[in-house]
N, C-alpha and C positions, 0 to 999 in steps of 0.2 A: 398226381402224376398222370398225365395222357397213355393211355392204355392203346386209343388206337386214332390214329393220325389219318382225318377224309379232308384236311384242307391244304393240298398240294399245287393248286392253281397259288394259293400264295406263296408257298416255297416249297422243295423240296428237300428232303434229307441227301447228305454226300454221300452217293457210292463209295464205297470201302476203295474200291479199284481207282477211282480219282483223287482219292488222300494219297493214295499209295503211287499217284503219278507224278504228285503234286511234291512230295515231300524232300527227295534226292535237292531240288532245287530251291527249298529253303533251309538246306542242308548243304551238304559240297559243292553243288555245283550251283554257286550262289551268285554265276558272276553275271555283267550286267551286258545284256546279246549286244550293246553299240562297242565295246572293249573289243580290239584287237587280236588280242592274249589266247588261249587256250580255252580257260574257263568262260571267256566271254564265248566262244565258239560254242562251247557246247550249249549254252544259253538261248545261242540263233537257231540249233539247230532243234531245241526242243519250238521256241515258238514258230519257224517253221512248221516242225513237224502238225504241231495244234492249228495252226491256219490252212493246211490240208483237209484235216481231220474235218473244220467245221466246213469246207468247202461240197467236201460230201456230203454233210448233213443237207444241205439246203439245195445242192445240186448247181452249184455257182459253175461257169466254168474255167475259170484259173483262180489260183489260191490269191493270189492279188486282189481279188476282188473284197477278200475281209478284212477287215478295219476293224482291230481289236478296242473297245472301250469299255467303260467301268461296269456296266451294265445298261438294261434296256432303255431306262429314261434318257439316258446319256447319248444312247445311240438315237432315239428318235429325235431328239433337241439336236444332234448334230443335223439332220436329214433335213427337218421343215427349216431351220434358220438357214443353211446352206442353201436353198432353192430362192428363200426371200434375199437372201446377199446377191446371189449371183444374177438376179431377175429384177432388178428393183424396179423397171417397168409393168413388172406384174403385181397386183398389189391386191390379189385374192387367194385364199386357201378354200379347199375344198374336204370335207370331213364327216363323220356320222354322230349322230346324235348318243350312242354308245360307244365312244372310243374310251382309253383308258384315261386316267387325268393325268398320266404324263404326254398325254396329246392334247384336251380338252384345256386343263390350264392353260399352256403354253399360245395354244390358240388365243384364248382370252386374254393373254398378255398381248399379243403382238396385236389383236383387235382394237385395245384401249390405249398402248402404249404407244402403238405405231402406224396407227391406222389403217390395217391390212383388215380386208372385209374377212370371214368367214362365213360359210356356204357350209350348215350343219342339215344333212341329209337324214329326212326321218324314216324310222321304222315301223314296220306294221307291228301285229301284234303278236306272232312267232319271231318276231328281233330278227325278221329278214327287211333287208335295205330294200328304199324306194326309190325304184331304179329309171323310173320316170322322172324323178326329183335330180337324181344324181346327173343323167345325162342334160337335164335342164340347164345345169352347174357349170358344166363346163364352157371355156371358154380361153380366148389367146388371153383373156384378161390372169386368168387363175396361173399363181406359179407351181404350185405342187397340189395333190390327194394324197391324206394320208386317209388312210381306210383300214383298220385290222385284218389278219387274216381269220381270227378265231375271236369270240367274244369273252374277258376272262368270267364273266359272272354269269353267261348260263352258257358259253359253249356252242353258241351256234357260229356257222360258220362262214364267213362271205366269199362269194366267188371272184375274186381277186384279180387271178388270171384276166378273166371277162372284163372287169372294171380297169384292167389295168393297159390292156386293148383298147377300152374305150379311152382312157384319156392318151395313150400315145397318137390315136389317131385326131384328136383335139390339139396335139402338139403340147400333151402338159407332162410334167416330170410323175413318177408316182411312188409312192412310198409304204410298206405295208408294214404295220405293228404284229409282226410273227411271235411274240413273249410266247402264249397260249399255244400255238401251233407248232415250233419248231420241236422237232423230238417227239410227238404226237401224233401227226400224220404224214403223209410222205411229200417233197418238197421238191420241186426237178426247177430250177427258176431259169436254166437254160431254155426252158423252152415257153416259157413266159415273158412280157415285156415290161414286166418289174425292173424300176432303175433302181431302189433300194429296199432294204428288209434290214430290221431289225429283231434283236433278239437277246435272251440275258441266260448266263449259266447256272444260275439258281433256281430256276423253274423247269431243268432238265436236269437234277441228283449232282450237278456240279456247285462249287461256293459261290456266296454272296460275293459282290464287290467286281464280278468280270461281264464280261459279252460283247458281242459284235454286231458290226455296220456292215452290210451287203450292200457294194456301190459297184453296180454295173460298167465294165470297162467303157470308159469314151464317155461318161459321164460326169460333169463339170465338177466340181464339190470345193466347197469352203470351209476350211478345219474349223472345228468350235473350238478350241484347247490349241495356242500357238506357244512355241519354243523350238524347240530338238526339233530334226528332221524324222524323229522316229515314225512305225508305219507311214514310211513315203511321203512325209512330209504332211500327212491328213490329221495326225493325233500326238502330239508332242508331249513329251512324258517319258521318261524311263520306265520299260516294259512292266508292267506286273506277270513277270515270267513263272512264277509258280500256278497263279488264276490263269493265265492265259494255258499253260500244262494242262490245268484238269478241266477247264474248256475244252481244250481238244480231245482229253478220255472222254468226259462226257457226251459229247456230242459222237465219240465214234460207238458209245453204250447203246443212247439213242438210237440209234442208227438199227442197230442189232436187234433191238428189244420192237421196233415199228409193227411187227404182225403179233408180237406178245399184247401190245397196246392196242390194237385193233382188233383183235379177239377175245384175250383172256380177263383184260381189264376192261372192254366194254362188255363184257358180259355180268361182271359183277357189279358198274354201274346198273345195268339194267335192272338184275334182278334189288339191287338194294333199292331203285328208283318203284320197279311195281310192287314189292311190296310195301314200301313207305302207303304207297296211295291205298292199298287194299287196307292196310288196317288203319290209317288214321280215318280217311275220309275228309268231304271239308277241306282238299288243299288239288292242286294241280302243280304238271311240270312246266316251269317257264319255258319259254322257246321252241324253237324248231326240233322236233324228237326227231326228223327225217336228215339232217344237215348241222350234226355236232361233231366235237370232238369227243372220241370214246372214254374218258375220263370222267364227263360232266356232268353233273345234273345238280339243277334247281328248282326247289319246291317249294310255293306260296302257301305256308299255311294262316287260315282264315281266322281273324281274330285273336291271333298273338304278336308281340312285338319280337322280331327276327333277332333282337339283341340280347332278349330275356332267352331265348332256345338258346344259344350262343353259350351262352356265361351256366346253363344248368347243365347240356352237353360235355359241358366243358368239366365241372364238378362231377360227372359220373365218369368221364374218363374218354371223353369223345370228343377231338376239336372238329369241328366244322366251322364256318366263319356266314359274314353278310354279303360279302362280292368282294370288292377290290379291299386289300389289305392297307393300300394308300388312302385309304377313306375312312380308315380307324379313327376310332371318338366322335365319330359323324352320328348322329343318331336320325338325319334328315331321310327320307326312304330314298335306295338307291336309284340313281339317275336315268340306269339302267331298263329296271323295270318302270320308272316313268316313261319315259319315253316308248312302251311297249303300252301303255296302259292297264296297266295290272288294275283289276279292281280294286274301290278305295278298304274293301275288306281286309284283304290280303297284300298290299303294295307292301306294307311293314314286316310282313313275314316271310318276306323270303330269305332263304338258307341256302345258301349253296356247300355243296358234298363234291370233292373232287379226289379222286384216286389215283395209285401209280403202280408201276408196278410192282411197287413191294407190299400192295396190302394184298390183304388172303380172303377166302370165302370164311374163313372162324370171323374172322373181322367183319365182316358183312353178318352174320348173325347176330354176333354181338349188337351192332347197331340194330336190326330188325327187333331186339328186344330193346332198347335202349329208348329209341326216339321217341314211337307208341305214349308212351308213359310221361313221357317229360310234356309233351304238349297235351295230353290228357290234364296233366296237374294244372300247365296255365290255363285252359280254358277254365277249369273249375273252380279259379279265381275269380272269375269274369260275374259281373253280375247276372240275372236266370236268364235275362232277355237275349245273353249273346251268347245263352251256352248251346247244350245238344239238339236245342228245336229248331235255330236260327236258319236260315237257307241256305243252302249253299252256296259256295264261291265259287261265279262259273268263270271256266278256262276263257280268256277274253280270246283264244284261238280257235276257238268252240262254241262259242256262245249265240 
């Protein structure tokens, strides 16, 4: 049984207070918000109320702007196919060599399937974007950027805003992979040229199975999901009005909790991050330490495979994971830290540790005793040449 839970970047547990939002409406008030009636009313009037709710979060400026979908892949797949339908004179996408592979796939689908160029933008070796590359990219040719706002496997963080400037004045549409960031840092997109964000309720204490599309008013859009007129005709489907409910607690939780995330929970990455380093040794933190979400940290340790920490963490009572949770049973090194060029010591062993607000500093010691030992054990499998004499693994941010 997991004793203590640091891999939150792949989901989170459900607030008490978003079950508890959640439940009247798969209970009494069950009825369906397009119904006439009564019960349908009150149905409109909860998903309303949650399409407020997330408008705040993100800082949209009218609730029209959200476009409620199943979650984040859902909302991203509606975003880049929408810009390729409606643009079919433009027949390039523009992208980072660390998005998630609900960007990444889909890209490579529409590259081989449909011939759309992709324009994948590399990273240095703090997984910040090259931005001499990106403005290269652009063009009347490209129909969309999609670019994350946040990265989910080491948490650094791109400046969006900036990027998102650059290609409006390119004349190109742009799109930003929020999963990672929304609920995490602060979000005002009114004052941004962001024409879409996406975002999912399970990586912010809300369930699996919801989330939303941020499509800027005046901006064109092609529904991926046709039927109903439901959501204005963008998303057709009868409402999931209980997930769409505890989306909007969620996100108004969120909202709340933004300077507890920014202080109290990056403080317990920190110290759980320099101490990892003090006593193992032989490992460094991936990414940008100056330009993260306060939740995140990833550490390469040298000379283990990142799957074997995993599964023994895991047996002592501690999940942490390898990076994207969609990448399970992958045992190839993440794409991620390829593309950073991790050394080939360490490429294999990076771990990422992500927190929320419900872990505690007990929790944070418990791991300080915890990890120490478990990579102690695999190294000491290792035959003599790779164990305590070998060299160190320098930070390729430092080296």
């Amino acid at each position: 049984m997991t004793a203590i839970y640091f891999d939150n970047n792949a989901t989170t547990p459900v607030d008490p207070r978003v079950v508890e939002a959640m439940m009247p409406l798969l209970t009494g008030e069950f009825g369906n918000p397009s119904s006439m009636h009564g019960l349908g009313a009150h149905a409109q009037s909860a998903v309303n109320r949650a399409r407020a709710q997330v408008q705040r979060l993100v800082g949209a400026a009218e609730p029209g702007e959200i476009v409620f979908t199943s979650g984040g892949t859902e909302s991203i797949s509606a975003a880049i196919l929408s810009a390729i339908e409606l643009s079919p004179e433009r027949r390039e996408i523009v992208t980072s060599a660390v998005e998630h592979p609900a960007v990444l796939s889909l890209c490579d689908w529409l590259e081989k399937r449909r011939g759309i160029r992709i324009h994948v933008v590399p990273v240095d070796a703090r997984g910040r974007l090259d931005m001499a590359a990106y403005e290269a990219a652009l063009s009347d040719r490209v129909a969309l950027v999609s670019i994350m706002w946040a990265n989910n496997e080491t948490g650094v963080i791109f400046p969006v805003a900036e990027l998102a400037q650059k290609a409006k004045t390119a004349g190109v549409l742009f799109h930003t992979d929020a999963v990672q960031a929304a609920g995490k840092m602060p979000i005002d997109l009114k004052s941004t040229p962001i024409d879409m964000l996406s975002l999912s309720g399970h990586k912010l204490h809300g369930p699996k199975g919801i989330g939303a599309l941020y499509v800027r008013k005046g901006v064109r859009f092609e529904p991926l999901i046709r039927g109903g007129r439901q959501e204005r005709g963008r998303r057709a489907g009868t409402e999931n009005t209980p997930g769409i409910a505890a989306l909007g607690k969620a996100a108004e939780l969120a909202l709340a909790h933004l300077d507890d995330e920014s202080t109290r929970v990056r403080a317990m990455r920190d110290r759980l991050e320099q101490g990892l380093i003090e006593r193992i040794g032989r490992c460094f933190v991936v990414g940008d330490r100056d330009s993260r979400i306060a939740n995140t940290t990833n550490i390469a340790f040298e000379d283990v495979a990142g799957e074997d920490v995993v599964l023994l963490l895991d047996k002592a009572g501690l999940a942490v994971s390898l990076g994207s949770a969609c990448a399970a049973g992958s045992f190839e090194p993440s794409h991620v830290l390829m593309a950073m060029k991790v050394p080939e010591a360490a490429v294999r062993g990076g771990v990422r540790f992500s927190l929320s607000r419900g872990n505690t500093e007990a929790e944070v010691d418990a791991a300080l005793e915890i990890v120490p030992g478990i990579i102690d054990k695999l190294r000491r499998m290792l035959p003599p040449a790779t164990q305590e004499g070998a060299p160190r693994a320098l930070d390729p941010a430092h080296a």
